[in-house]
C-alpha positions in Angstrom: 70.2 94.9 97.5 67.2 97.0 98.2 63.9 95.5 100.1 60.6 97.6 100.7 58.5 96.8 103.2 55.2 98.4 104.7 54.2 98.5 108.4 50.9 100.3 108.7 51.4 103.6 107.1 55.5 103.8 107.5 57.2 102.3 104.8 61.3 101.0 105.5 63.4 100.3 102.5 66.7 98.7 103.5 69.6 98.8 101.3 72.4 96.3 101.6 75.9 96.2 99.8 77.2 92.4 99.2 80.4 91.6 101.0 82.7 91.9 98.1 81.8 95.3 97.2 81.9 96.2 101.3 85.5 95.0 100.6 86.1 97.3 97.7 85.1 100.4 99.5 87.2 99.7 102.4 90.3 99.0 100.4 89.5 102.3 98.6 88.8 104.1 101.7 92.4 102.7 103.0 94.0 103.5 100.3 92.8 107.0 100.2 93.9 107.5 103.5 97.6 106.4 103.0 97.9 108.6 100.1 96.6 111.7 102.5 99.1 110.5 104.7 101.9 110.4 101.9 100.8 114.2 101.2 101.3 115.2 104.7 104.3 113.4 105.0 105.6 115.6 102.8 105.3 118.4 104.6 107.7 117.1 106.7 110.7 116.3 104.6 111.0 113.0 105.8 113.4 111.4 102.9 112.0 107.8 103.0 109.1 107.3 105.0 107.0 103.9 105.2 103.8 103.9 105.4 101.7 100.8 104.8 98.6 99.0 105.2 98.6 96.3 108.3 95.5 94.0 107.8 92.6 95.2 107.0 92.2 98.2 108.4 95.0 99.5 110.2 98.1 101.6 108.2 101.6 101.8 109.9 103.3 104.8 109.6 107.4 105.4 109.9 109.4 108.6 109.7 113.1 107.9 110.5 115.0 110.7 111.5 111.9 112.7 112.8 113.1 114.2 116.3 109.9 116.8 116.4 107.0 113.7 117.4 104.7 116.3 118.2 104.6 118.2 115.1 104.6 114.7 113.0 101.2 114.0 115.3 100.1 116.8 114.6 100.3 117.1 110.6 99.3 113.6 110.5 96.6 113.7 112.5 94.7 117.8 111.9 91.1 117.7 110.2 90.8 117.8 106.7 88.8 120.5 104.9 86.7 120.1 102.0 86.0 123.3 100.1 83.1 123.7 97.6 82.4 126.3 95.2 79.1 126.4 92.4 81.1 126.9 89.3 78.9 128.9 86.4 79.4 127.4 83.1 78.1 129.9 81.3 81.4 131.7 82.1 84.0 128.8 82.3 86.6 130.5 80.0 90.3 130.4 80.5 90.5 134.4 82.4 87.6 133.8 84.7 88.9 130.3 85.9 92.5 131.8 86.2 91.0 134.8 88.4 88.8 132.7 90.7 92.0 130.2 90.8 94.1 133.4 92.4 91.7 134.5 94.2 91.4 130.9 96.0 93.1 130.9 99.6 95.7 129.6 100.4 
């Protein structure tokens, strides 16, 4: 829901989102974060881990067998990067994609 409003020469537009689409994004949100969770679980080699959500907006995580606490912290809980890169599709063929895909780091 958007409203405008004008108080002398500012003008405030408010946006709102209803409650059931609120909800949505924070079950997508949660869910997003258990999956990065799964993927760094991984890393670990943890053969059955459980992780799962606890209300409605906490996640529980379990790793049997893990002796090394510090590392699990760790992995679980380092910063996550987000890499961009402007993409030219004039020159989006197969070679070009494969070379900028090696030349990605790792």
């Amino acid at each position: 829901m958007l409203k405008e409003a004008v108080s002398g020469e500012d003008q405030l537009l408010t946006a709102s989102l209803s409650a059931v689409e609120q909800k949505r994004i924070q079950d997508f949100a949660l869910k997003q974060n258990i999956q990065t969770l799964h993927n760094r679980i991984n890393e670990l080699g943890v053969a059955e881990p459980i992780i799962q959500q606890q209300g409605a907006d906490r996640v529980v995580v379990q790793l049997p067998g893990v002796q090394d606490t510090a590392k699990a912290k760790e992995i679980l809980g380092r910063t996550a990067t987000l890499e961009i890169r402007l993409v030219d599709e004039e020159k989006s063929d197969a070679i070009t994609l494969e070379n900028a895909e090696r030349a990605k780091p790792h």
